[in-house]
N, C-alpha and C positions, 0 to 999 in steps of 0.2 A: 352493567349493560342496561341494565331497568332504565335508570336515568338517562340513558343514553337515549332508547325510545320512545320512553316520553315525551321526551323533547323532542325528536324526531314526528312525532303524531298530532303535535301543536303548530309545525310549521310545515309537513308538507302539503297542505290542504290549501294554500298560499301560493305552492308553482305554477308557474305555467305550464310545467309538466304534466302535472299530477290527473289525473282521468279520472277522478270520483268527484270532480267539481260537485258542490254543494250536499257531499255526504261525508261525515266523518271517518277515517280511516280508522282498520283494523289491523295492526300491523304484529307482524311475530318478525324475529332478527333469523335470518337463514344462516347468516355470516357474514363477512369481511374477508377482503384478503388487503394487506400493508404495500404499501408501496413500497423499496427497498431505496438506501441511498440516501436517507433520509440523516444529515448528520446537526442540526440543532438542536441543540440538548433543552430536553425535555417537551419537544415536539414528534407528532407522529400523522402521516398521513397513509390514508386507507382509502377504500371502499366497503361500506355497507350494504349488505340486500337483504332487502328485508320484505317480507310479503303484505298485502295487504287482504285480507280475507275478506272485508266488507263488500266490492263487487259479487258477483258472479258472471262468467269466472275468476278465482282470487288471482290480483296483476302482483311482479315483481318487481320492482323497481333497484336500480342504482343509486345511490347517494354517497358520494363523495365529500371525505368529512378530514378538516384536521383539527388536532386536539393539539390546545395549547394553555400556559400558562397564563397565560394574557393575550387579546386580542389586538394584533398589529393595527396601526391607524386603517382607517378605512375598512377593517375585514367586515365580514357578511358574519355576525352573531346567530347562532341557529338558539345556542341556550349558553348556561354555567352546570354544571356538571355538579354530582354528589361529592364527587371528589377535588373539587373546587376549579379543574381546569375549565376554560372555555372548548366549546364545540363550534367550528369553525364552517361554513360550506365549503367546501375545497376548494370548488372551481373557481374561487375569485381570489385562495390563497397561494403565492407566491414559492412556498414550499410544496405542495400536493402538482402546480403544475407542471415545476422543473421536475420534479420526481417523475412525472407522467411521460413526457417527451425522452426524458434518460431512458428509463422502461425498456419504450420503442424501441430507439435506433439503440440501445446496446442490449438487447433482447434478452432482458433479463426477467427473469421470475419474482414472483412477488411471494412476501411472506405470510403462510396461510393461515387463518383463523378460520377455518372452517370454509375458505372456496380457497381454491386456483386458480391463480393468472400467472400469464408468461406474453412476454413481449415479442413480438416478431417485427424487423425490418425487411421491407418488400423487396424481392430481386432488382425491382423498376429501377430504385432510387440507392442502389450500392455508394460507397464511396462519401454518403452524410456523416462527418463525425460527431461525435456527442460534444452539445458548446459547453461553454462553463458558464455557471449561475448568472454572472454578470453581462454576459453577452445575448441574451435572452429576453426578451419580454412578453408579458403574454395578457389576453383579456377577450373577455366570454362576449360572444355575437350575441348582439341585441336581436330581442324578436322569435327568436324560435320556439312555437309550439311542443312536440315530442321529444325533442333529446335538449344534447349543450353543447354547444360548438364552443371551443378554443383557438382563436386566434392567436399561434404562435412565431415572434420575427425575431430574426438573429441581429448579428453583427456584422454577419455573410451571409451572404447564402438567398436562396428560395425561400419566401414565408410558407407555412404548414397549419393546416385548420384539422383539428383533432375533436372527433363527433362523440362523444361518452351518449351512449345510448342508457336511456333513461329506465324505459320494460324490458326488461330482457325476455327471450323466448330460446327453449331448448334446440341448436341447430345452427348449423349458418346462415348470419346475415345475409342476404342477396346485396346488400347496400355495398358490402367488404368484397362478396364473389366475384360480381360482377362487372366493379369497376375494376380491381386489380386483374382480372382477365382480359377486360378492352385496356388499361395500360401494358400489362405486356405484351398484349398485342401488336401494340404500335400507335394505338389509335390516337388522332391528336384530340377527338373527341370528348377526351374524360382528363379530370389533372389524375397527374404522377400521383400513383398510389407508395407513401413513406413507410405505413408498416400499421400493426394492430396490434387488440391485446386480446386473446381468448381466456374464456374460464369455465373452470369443473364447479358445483355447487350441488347441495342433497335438493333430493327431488325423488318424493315418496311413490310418484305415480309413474315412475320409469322402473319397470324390473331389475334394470343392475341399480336404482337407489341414486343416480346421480346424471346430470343433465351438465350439458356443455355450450357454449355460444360463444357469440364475440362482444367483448365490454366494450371498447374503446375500438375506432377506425381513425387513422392519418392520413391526408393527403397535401397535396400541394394546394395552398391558397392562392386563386387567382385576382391583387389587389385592383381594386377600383373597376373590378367589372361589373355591368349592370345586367340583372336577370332580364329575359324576355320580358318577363313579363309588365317593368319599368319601361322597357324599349317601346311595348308593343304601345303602352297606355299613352304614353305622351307623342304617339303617332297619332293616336286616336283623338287624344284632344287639341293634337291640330291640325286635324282634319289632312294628314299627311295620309298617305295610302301604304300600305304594308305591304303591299303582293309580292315586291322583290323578295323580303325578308320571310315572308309567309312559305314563298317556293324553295329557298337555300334551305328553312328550317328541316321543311318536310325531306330535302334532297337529304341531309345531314344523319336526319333520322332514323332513317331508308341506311344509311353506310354505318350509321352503327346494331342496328340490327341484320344486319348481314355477318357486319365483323363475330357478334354474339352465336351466329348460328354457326359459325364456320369455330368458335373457339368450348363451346359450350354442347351439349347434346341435344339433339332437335332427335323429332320422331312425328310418324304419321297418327293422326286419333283416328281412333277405334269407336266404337257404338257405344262401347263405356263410356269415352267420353264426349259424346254427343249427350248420353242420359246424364250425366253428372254434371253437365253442364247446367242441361235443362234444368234441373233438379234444384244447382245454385241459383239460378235466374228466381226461379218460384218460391224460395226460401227468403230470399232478399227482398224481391217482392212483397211476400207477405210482410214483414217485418217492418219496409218500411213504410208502407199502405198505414201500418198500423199503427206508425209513432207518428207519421203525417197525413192526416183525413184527406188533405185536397189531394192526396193522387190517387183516392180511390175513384176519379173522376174517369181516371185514363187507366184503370186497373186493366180491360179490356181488349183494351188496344195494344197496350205493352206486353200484355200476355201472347193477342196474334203476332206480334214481331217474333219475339221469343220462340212464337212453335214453326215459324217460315225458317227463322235463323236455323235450326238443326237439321235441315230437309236439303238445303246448297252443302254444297261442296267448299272443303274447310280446306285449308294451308296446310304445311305442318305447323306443327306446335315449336315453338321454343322459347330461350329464355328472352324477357323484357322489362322495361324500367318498370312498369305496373303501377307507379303513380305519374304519369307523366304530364304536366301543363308548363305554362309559360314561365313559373316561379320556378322552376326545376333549372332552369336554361341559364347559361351565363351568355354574354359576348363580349369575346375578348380579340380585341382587333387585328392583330396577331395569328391567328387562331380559328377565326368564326366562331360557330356554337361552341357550347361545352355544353354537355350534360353532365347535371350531378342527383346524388341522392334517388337510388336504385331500392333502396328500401321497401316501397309497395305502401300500399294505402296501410295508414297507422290502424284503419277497422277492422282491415282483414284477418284473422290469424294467421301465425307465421307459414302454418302447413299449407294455407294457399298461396300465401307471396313464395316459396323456394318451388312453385312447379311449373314447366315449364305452360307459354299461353300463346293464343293466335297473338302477332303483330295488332292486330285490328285493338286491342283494348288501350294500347298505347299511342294510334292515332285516333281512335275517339277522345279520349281524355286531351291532346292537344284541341282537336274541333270544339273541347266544349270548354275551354280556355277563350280562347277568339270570341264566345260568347261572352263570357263573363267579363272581359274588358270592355267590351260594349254594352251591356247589365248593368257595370255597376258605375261605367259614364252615366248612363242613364236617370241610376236613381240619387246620384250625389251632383249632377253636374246640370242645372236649368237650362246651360249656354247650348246642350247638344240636344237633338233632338231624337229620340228615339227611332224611328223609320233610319234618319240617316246612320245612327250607328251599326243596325242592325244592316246597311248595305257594308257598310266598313267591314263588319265580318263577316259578310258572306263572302265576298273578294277575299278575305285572307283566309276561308277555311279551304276555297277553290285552290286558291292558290298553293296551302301545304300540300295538298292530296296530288296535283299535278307535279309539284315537286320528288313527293314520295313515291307515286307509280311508276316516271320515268327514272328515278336512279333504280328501285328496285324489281323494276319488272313484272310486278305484283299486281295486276289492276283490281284495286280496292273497289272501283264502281261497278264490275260485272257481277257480283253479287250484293247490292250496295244494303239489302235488308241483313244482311250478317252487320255488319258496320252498323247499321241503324242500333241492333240490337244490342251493341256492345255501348251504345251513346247513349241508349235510354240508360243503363247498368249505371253508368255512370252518373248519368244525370238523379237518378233515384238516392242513390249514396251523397249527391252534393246535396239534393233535398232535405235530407235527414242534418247532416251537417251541419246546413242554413235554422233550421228549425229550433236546432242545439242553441247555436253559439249566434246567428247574425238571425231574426223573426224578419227583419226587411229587407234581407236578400232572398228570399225564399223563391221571390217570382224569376230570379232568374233559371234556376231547373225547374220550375213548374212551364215557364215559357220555353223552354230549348224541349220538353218531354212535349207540349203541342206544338210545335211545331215539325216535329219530326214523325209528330201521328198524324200531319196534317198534308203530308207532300205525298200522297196515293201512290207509292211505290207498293204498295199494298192494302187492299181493304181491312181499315183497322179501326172501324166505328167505335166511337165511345158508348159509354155503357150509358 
């Protein structure tokens, strides 16, 4: 197994995944657990977790690996082995993902080298039976950041996109809870949840010595739909107007956060969590003041929002998508919206994405979506001119919120400094983000933080 990690510590420093970008990783093997079903001789597929100690705090990752004698044309080479087999990335081999999909829908258990997995098929989706190897074909979505989508299509049937989460975190997904709660619900909202994979692994800092989560999530792949956020952008660059689509979204989003409160547990906050609140806001704050100088400009101000927000009168609390913008959204014709990917911000820790939140964070994060189509026409696109994009979103942030108050009877603008405060939140976390990974997007949440300190809904002078 040495060799196994070594190799493994040469190439994930290389993923798109991987969250120590430009630091060598520290990795210890936690375990494996085997895929079962597996009948080509002398090949074997698994999963890996294995730690990386070098952050703090140290992340766990998933890597899906098969080992083989020889590497099939095309395979994804991670290394050659002491033992002279080749070490394979899974997800692009042909044996790890039929073994993956069997799993699922015939909810079988995996063989365990130090974790457990067991495969579950969703009540949603009864009646899928398991195809045979030839009838199958599968390949990994281009583009994704945090985990690995699987693109799986039959020879019948419904296609299935199957999300191998990459960090795992001790606990349930929200991504897994949440959507198979709005599909059996009814909701046309979310695709048909097919099934998942849970697992047991050691984990020194739990008192019973062992941690549990979901590895893999299934659902129904919905083909040739395009995200809002494609929708939204090639309205904007031809100077098409959004307001229909801006008010269904917000109506959309309004019926499935209701669906969530009527299926899931809602409750009224307490003074606790008005202080814990506050407490998060000024933690976040500092931290990202501190990895991004220019918002020490508006340090101030965002702080007066912050202390008005806990002094109105709150909702109840319940569950919501928690990373919600325009790349989250499918539209399928058929259908209207789809929301997908309930997961929560990939920065958060998991013990704040599974609790429950006001609605308000997940219609902020749409209003600062509508920005950033108009941000980032801006700064790639000569042909637009700034003023006018920024009327293009403001007609379409109008337009969600009028859509959202009248389905759900919530009026977001009678206390509209709690919403403000939840937009800064947001906008401060895309700061940091931008700062990371894109240096000249940055003005777009430095421009959506003044202007939102700028509309005197409250005296919030900069510093």
């Amino acid at each position: 197994m040495n060799s196994t990690l070594a190799l493994v510590s040469e190439w994930i420093s290389g993923q798109r995944w991987f969250a120590g970008k430009g630091r060598h990783p520290s990795l210890r093997l936690l375990g494996e657990w085997e895929l079962p079903g597996v009948t080509e001789p002398g090949v074997s597929a698994s999963s890996l977790l294995v730690m990386d100690d070098a952050p703090e705090p140290a992340v766990l990752y998933q890597i899906p690996v098969v080992r083989r004698p020889s590497p099939l044309f095309g395979s994804r080479v991670i290394g050659k082995l002491d033992s002279g087999e080749f070490l394979i990335d899974g997800v692009h081999d042909p044996v790890w993902t039929y073994a993956l999909i069997s799993m699922i829908l015939g909810e079988r258990e995996a063989i365990p080298r130090g974790v457990a997995a067991t495969g579950r098929h969703s009540p949603a989706d009864e009646g899928r039976p398991i195809p045979r190897p030839e009838d199958v074909t599968a390949h990994v979505l281009a583009g994704e950041q945090s985990n690995t989508s699987i693109i799986f299509e039959f020879a019948t049937g419904v296609p299935v996109i199957a999300k191998v989460y990459r960090q795992l975190h001790h606990g349930d997904n929200p991504d897994v809870v949440l959507q198979s709660a709005l599909a059996e619900a009814g909701s046309p909202h979310v695709p048909l949840s097919v099934g998942d994979i849970r697992g047991e692994w050691d984990d020194v800092g739990r008192a019973s010595g062992r941690a549990d989560g979901h590895l893999v999530f299934a659902q129904e792949f919905l083909d040739g739909a395009p995200d809002a956020w494609r929708v939204a952008l090639v309205a904007a660059e031809s100077e098409v107007d959004f307001v229909d689509s801006a008010r269904s979204l917000g109506a959309t989003t309004a019926l499935v956060h209701q669906t969530l409160a009527k299926v899931l547990p809602t409750r009224r906050p307490d003074v606790v969590d008005l202080e814990e609140r506050a407490a998060l806001w000024a933690r976040r704050l500092d931290a990202c003041v501190a990895e991004v100088p220019a918002l020490g400009e508006y340090r101030a101000g965002i702080e007066r929002v912050h202390a008005a927000a806990v002094r109105v009168p709150w909702s109840d609390l319940q569950r919501i998508h928690g990373d919600y913008h325009l790349g989250q959204v499918l539209f399928a014709p058929d259908r209207g919206w789809v929301l997908l990917d309930f997961e929560g911000e990939p920065l958060r820790p998991m013990f704040e994405r599974d609790q429950p939140d006001l609605v308000h964070r997940d219609v902020a994060g749409m209003l600062r979506s509508f920005d950033y189509v108009a941000g980032s026409l801006a700064l790639t696109s000569a042909s637009h001119s700034a003023p006018h994009l920024r009327q293009w979103a403001s007609r379409a942030r109008k337009a969600f919120l009028d859509g959202y108050i009248r389905v759900s009877g919530n009026d977001l603008r009678a206390n509209r400094v709690l919403l403000d405060a939840f937009e800064l939140d947001k906008a401060i976390y895309e700061a940091v983000y931008e700062h990371r990974n894109r240096p000249d997007w940055e003005s777009i949440p430095l421009g959506g933080v003044a202007r939102l300190l700028s509309h005197g809904r409250i005296s919030v002078p900069r510093t």
